[in-house]
N, C-alpha and C positions, 0 to 999 in steps of 0.2 A: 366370417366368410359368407359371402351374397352365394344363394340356390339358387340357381340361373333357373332350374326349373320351376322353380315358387313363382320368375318373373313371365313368364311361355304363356298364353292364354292356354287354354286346352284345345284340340283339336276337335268341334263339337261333330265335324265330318264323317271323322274315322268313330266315334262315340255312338254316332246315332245311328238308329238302328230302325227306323220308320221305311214307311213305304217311299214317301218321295225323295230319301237317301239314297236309297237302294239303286232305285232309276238313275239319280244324278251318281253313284257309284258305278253302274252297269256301262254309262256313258261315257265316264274317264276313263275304264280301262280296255275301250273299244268293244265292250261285247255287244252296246245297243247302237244302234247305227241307222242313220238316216237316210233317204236316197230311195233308190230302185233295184228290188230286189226281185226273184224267183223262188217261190218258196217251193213245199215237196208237193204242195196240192198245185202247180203252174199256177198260179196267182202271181201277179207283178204287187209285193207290198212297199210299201214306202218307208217300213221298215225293219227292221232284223234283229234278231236277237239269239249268239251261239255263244253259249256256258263254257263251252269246248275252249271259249279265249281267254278265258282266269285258266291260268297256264303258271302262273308262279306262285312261290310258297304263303308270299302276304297278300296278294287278290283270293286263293283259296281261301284263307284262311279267314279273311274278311266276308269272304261268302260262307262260310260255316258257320260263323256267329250271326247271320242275317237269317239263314235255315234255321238255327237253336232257335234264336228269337222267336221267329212267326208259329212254329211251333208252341213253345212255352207259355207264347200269349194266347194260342187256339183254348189252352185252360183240355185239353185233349188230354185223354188217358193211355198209356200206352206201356209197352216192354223192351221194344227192340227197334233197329232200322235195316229197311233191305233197301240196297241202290242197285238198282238192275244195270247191266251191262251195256253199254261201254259206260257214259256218261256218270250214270249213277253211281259207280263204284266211288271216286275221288269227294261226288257227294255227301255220300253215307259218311266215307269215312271220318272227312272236315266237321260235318256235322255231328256228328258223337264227341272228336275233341273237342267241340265247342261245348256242347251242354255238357262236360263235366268239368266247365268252369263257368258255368250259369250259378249266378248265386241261386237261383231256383231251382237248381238238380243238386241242390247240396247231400251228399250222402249215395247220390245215385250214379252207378257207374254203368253207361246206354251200352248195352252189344249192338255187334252188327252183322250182316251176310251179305254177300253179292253172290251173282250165279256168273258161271263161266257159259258164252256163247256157244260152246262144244262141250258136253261132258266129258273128262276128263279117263281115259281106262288103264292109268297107269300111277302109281302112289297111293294117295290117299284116296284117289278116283274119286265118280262123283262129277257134278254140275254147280254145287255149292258152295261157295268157301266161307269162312270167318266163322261167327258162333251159331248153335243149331239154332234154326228158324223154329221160336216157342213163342206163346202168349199172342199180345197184340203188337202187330207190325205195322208200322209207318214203313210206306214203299217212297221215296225219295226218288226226284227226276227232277230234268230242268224244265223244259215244257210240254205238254199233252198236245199233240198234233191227230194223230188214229188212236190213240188209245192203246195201242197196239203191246206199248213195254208193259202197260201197267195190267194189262188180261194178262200175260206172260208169268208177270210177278204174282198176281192173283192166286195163279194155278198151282202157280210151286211154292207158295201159303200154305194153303191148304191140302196139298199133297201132304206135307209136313205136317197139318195136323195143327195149326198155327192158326192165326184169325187174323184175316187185313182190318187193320183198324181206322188208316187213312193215306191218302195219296198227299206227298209235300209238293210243290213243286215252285221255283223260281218267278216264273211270268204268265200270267193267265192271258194271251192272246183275246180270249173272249169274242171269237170269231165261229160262226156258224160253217158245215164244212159240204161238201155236193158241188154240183156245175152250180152255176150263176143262176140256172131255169128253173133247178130243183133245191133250195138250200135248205139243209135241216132246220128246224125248230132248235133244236140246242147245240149250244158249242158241245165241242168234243167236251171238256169239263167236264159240263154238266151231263154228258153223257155219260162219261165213265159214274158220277156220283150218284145217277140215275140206276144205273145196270148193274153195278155193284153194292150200292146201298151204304156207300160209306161218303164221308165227307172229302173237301177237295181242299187243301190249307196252299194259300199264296202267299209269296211275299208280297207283289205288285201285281197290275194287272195293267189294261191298256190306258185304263182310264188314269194310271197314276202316270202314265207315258205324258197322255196328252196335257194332265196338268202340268208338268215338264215343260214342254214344248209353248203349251200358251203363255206361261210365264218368265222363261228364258228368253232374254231377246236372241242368244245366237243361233235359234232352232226355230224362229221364229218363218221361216220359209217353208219349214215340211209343215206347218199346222193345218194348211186347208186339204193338206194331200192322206194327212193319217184320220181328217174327219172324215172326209170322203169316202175313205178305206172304211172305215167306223160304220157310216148309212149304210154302204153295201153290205156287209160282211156281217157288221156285227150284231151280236144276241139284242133282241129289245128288251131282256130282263134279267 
């Protein structure tokens, strides 16, 4: 009897696991998008990127092994994972099932926490759920805009007694942040990696957008709009 699967090439798409997968992944499932957007700083970008849109169990699950990966490759040292609220939590979690089917977490089985938006004063109460926040913690996000989740997650580290070991996150924007008259020196990134002193692990960043774009003829129309975006906006280093 013929293995119909023996005859199947492999799907090298759903396999691979690099940066400019990721982007042409982020793209099929609508989360990166091209056009004219409003970001939270009022900035018109050209274009977009919401985590919030891996909404089913195989787009999760695909972005879980893309987090395991880029981690795994940092060559990082680490104990645990915290995904800070809202966003983070689905994070964390995809991301833990995936690295304990990494063949490089052979034997290691990752805990994780998330915090609730309100502490909770009834049950087990509390602001934290999952396993106690110990060791070294990767805080997991989708993107760094203010920095804002990852002070939050920082805090309640170390309250714990814990040590942020690094920030994961999805898409390094790589955009400097202020009015147009005054723009920082460093992207948000690198600020947070600056003021906390830890590292910053990406899957992709913009520049893996625009190799995307240059090299796709169907996106071939937003390329002079996300350079442009780029000179204005973005970090010279």
């Amino acid at each position: 009897m013929t293995n119909s699967a023996q005859n199947t090439p492999p799907n090298t798409e759903s396999d691979s696991f690099d940066r400019s997968s990721f982007v042409k992944f982020a793209l099929k499932e609508g989360v990166l998008r091209f056009g004219q957007f409003v970001t939270k700083s009022r900035r018109t970008s050209p274009y977009f990127f919401n985590a919030g849109l891996f909404n089913d169990g195989t787009s999760v699950g695909r972005l879980g092994r893309f987090y395991a990966q880029a981690l795994v490759q940092s060559g990082l040292s680490f104990d645990m994972l915290f995904g800070p609220a809202y966003k983070g939590i689905p994070l964390a979690t995809s991301t833990a099932i995936a690295l304990s089917a990494h063949p490089a977490m052979t034997g290691h089985n990752v805990p994780f926490a998330f915090n609730r938006k309100e502490a909770k004063d009834h049950g087990e109460g509390g602001q934290l759920v999952g396993a106690p926040l110990k060791g070294r913690v990767v805080i997991i996000d989708d993107v760094i805009t203010a920095g804002t989740s990852v002070r939050e997650s920082v805090d309640m580290i170390l309250a714990a007694g814990a040590q942020p070991a690094a920030v994961l996150i999805a898409l390094d924007r790589a955009e400097r942040s202020g009015p147009d008259h005054d723009l920082t020196e460093r992207s948000a990134l690198q600020e947070v990696s600056h003021q906390f002193n830890i590292p910053v692990i990406t899957i992709a960043s913009l520049s893996d957008v625009l190799e995307v774009v240059q090299t796709q003829v169907e996106f071939a129309d937003y390329r002079d709009a996300v350079l442009a975006y780029r000179a204005q906006y973005g970090v010279t280093a």
